[in-house]
SERO-4910 file (N, C-alpha, C, O; in steps of 0.05 Angstrom, whole numbers):
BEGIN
 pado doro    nc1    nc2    nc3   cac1   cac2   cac3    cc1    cc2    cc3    oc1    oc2    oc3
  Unk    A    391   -258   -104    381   -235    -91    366   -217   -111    371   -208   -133
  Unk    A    347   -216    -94    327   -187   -119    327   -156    -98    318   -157    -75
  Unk    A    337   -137   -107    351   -116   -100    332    -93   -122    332    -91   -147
  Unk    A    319    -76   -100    299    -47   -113    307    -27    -99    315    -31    -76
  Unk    A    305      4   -115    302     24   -110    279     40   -111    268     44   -132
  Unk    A    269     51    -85    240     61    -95    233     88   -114    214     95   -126
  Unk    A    270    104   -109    262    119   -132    258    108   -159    244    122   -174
  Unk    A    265     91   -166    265     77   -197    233     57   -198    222     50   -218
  Unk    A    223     51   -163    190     34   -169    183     58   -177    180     59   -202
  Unk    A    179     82   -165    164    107   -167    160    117   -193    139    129   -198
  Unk    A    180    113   -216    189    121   -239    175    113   -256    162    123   -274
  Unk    A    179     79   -245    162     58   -263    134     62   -261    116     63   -279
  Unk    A    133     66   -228     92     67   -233     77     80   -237     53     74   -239
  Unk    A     92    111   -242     80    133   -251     89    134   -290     81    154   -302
  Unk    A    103    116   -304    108    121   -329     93     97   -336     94     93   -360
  Unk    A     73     72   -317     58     59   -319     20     67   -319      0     56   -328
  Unk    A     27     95   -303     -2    114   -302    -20     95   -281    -44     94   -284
  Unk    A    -10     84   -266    -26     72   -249    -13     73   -220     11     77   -218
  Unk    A    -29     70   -198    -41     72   -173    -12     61   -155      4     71   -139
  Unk    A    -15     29   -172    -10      9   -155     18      0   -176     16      1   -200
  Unk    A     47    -10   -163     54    -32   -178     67    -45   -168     87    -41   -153
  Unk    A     53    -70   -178     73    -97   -164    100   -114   -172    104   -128   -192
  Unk    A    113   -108   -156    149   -103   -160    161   -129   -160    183   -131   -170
  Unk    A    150   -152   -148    161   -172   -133    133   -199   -122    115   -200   -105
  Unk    A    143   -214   -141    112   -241   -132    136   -266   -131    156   -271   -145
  Unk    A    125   -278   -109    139   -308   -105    122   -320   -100    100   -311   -102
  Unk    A    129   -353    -87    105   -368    -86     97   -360    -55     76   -373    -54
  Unk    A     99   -350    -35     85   -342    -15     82   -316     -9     72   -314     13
  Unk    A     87   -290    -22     78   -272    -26     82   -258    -49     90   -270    -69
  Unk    A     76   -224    -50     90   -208    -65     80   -184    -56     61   -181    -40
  Unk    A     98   -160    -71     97   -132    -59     99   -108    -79    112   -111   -100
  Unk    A     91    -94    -75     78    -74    -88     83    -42    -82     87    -38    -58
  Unk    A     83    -26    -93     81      3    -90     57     14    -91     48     16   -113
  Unk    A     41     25    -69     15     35    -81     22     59    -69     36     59    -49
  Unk    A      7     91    -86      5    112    -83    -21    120    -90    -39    113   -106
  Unk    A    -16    140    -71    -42    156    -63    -40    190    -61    -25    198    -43
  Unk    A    -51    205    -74    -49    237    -70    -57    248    -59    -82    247    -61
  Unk    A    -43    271    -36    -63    286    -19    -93    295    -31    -98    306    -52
  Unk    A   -113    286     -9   -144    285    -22   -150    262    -38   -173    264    -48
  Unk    A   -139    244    -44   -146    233    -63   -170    206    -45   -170    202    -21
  Unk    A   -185    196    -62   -199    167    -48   -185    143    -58   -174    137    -79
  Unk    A   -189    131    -33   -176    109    -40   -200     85    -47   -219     82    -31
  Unk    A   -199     67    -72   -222     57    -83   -216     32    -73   -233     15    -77
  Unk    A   -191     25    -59   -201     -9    -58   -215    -30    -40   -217    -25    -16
  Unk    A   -223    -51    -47   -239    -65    -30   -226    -88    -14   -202    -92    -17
  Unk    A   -237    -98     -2   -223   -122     27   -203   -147      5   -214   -164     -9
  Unk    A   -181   -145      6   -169   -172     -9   -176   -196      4   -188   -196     26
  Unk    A   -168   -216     -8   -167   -250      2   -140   -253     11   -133   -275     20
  Unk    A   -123   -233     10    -97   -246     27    -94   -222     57   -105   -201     62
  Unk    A    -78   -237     70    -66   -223     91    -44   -200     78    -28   -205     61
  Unk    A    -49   -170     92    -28   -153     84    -10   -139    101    -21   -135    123
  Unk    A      6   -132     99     24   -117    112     27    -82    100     45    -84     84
  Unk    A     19    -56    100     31    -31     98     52    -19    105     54    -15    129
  Unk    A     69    -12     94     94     -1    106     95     32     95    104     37     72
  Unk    A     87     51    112     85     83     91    111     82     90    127     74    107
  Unk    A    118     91     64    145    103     68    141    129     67    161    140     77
  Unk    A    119    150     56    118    177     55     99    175     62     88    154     68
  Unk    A     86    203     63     62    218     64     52    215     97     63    205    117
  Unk    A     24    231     89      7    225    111    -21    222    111    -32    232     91
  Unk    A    -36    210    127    -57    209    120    -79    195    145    -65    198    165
  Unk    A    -92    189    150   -106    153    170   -103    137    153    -90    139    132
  Unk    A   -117    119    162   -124     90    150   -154     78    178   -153     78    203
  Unk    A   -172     70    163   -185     48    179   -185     27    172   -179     25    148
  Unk    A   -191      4    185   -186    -24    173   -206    -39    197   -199    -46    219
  Unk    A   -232    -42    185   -251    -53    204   -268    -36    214   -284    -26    199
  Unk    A   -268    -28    246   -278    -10    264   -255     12    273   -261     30    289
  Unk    A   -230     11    262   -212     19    279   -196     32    262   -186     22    241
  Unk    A   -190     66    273   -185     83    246   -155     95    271   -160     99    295
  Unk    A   -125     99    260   -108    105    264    -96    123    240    -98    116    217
  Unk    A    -82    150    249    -60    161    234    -38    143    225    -27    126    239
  Unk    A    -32    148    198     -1    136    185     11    158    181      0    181    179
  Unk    A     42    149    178     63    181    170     77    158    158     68    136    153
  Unk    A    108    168    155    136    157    145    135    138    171    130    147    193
  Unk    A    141    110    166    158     90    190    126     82    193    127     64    210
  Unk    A    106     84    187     83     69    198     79     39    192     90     31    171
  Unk    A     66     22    206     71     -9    190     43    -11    202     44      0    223
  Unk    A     23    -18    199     -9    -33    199    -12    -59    181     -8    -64    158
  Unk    A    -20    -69    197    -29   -109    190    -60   -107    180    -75    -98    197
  Unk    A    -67   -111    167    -92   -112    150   -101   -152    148    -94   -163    128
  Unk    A   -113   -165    166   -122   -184    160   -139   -189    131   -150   -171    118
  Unk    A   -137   -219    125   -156   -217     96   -184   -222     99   -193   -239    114
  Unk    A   -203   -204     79   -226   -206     86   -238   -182     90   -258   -176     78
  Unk    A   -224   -165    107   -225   -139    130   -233   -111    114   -216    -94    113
  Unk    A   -250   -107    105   -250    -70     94   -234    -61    110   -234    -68    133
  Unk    A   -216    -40     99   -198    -19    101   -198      4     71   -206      4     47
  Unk    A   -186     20     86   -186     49     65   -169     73     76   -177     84     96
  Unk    A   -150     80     66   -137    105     66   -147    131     63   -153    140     40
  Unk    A   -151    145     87   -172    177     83   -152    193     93   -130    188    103
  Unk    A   -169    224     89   -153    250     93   -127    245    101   -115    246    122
  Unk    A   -122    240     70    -89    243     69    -86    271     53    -95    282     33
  Unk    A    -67    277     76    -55    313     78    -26    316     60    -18    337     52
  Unk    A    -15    295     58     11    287     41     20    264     22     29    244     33
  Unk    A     18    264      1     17    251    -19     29    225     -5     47    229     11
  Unk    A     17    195    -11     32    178     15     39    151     -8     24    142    -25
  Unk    A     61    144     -5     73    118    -16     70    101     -3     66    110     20
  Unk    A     69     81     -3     58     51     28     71     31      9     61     33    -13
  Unk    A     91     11     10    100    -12      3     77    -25     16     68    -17     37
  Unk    A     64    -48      1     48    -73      6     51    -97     11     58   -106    -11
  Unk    A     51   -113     24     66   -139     26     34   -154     30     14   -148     44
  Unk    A     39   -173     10     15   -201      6     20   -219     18     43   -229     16
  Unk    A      6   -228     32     12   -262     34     -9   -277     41    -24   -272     60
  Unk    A    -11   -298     26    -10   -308     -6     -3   -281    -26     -8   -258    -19
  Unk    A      9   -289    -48     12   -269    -72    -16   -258    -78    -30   -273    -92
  Unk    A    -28   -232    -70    -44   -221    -92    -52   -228   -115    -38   -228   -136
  Unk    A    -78   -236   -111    -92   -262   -136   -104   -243   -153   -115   -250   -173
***
């Protein structure tokens, strides 16, 4: 069993000075911490895998395609691969667990 606390990812990925960190890769996926700060842009582009979002904080939208929805705490959005998406007017600093599948190449 592999067993995380997100106060201690949080710790790590901010004493790592980066965005994103990936916590957990196997051979059919892996998962990640990405943060984002109220106002902040979000820079990334369409991956090659299928994804899963899970907010655990914040707030903010998200579009992904043509189709733009609010996220909060408990939000989950499926991001096919390929697909532009982007996280905007976020009003509360937002944490989102990531789930790959395939592993993030």
């Amino acid at each position: 069993m592999k067993a995380f606390r997100l106060d201690e990812l949080e710790a790590e990925r901010v004493a790592n000075d980066g965005a994103y960190l990936q916590f957990l890769r196997e051979r059919n996926m892996s998962v990640g911490l990405y943060a984002l700060d109220a106002g902040q842009l979000d820079p990334q582009k369409p991956h090659k895998e299928d994804e899963v979002y899970f907010v655990v904080s914040g707030r903010g939208s998200i579009t992904v395609g043509s189709e733009t929805t609010q996220v909060g705490r408990g939000s989950v959005v499926y991001v096919p691969a390929g697909v532009p998406h982007r996280f905007h007017h976020i009003t509360e600093d937002l944490r989102v667990m990531v789930v790959f599948s395939p592993p993030e190449s």
